[in-house]
Structures are given as structure tokens and as C-alpha cells.
Legacy VTK file of the C-alpha trace (Angstrom):
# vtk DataFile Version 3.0
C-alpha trace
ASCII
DATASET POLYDATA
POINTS 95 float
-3.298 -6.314 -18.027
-4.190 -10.185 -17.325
-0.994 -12.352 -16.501
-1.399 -16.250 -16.728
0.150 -18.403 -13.735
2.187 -19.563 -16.765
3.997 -16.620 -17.247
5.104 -15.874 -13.843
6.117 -19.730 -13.753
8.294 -18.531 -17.154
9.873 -16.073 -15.660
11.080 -17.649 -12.477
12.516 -20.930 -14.928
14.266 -18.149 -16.761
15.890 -16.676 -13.262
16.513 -20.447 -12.022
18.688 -20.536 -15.464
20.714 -17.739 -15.113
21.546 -18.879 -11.001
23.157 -21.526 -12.894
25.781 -19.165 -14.108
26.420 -17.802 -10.734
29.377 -18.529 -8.835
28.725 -20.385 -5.846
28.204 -20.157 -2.771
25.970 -17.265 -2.919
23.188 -15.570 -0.001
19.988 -15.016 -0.832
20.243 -11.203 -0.939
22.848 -11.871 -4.131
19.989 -14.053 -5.793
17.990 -11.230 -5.211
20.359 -8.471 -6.694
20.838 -11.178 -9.771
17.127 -11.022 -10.494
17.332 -7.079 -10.269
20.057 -7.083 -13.186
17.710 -9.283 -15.229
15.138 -7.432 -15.093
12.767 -9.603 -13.283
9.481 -9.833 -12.793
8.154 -8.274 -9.238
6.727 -11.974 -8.879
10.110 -13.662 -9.048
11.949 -11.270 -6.848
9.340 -11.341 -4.346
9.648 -15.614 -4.912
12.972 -14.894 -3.902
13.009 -12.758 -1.053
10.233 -15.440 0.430
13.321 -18.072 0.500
15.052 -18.769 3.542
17.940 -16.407 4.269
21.230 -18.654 4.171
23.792 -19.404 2.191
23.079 -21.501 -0.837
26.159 -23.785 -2.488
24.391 -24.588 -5.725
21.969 -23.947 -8.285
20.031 -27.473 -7.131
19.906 -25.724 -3.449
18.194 -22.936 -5.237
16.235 -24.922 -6.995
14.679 -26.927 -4.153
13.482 -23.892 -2.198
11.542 -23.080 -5.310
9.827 -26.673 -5.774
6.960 -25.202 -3.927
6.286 -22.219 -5.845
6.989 -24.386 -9.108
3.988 -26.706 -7.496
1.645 -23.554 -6.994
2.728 -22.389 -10.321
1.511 -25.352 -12.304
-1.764 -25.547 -10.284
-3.169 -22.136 -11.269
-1.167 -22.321 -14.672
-4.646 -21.522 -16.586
-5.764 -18.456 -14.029
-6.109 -15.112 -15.303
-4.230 -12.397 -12.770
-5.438 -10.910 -10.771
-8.204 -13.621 -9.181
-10.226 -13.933 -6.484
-9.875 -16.212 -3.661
-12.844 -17.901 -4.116
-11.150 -18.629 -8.206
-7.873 -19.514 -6.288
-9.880 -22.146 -4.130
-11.881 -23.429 -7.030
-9.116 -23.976 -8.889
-6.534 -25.635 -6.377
-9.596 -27.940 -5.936
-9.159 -29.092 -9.730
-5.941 -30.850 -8.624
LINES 1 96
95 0 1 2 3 4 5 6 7 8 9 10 11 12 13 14 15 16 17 18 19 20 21 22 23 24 25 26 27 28 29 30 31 32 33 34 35 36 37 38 39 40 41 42 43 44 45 46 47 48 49 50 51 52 53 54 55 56 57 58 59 60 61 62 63 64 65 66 67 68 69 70 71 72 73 74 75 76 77 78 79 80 81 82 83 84 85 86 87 88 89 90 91 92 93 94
């Protein structure tokens, strides 16, 4: 089965959301379990475990660490799953 960009960039808003719930401060390795009682996505707990390991005092700390992936995200937004490298490169050219 295909995924879009799109969807993985779905399900990581929908994690971001519920760390919004959590109590704070929290480690990585508790945003981590989180995910895991959500049900998420391989591609957002492996998102998360490519954070830096610390301590995190808010959702917008969270947040930040995942601008990057958000930034990826929205470049290959219209790529069908899995691609090539040479479709990867093509596309991150478009932007």
C-alpha cells in the first residue's frame, strides 16, 4: 500500500495534539511510550525517537524539534511511499 507524505504529516499533527494533554515536563522516552498508546504510526514514533534525548517542559518544546520534519513533510506532501531517491531529489528540487 502507497502512503502520501500527507498522511504521515497527519499523523504526527495528531501525536503533537495529544502531547498537549501531557503533563509536563516529560523525556523523550515518555513521548515515545505516548505515541505507543495511540497507536501511532511507525513514522511518528521513529520522528520521535530521532529527537534529542532531554527533558522537554512544554508542548511548544516538542513542537520545535519537529519543525524540521513538519518542513520535509510539506515538501514531499504529493509523493507516493515508498520512492526512490532520485523522486525524493526531483521533488525537493520543486521547492
Amino acid at each position: 500500500m502507497q502512503e502520501s507524505a500527507t498522511e504521515v504529516h497527519n499523523a504526527i499533527q495528531k501525536a503533537l495534539q495529544a502531547f498537549q494533554e501531557m503533563k509536563y515536563p516529560v523525556t523523550k522516552w515518555q513521548l515515545i511510550d505516548k505515541a505507543k498508546s495511540l497507536n501511532a504510526r511507525n513514522e511518528v514514533i521513529q520522528a520521535i525517537e530521532n529527537i534529542p534525548d532531554k527533558e522537554y517542559h512544554s508542548s511548544s518544546d516538542v513542537l520545535q524539534e519537529f519543525k524540521g520534519i513538519q518542513n520535509v513533510m510539506q515538501a514531499f506532501r504529493d509523493v507516493k511511499f515508498p520512492a526512490t531517491r532520485s523522486q525524493l531529489i526531483e521533488e525537493a528540487k520543486k521547492t
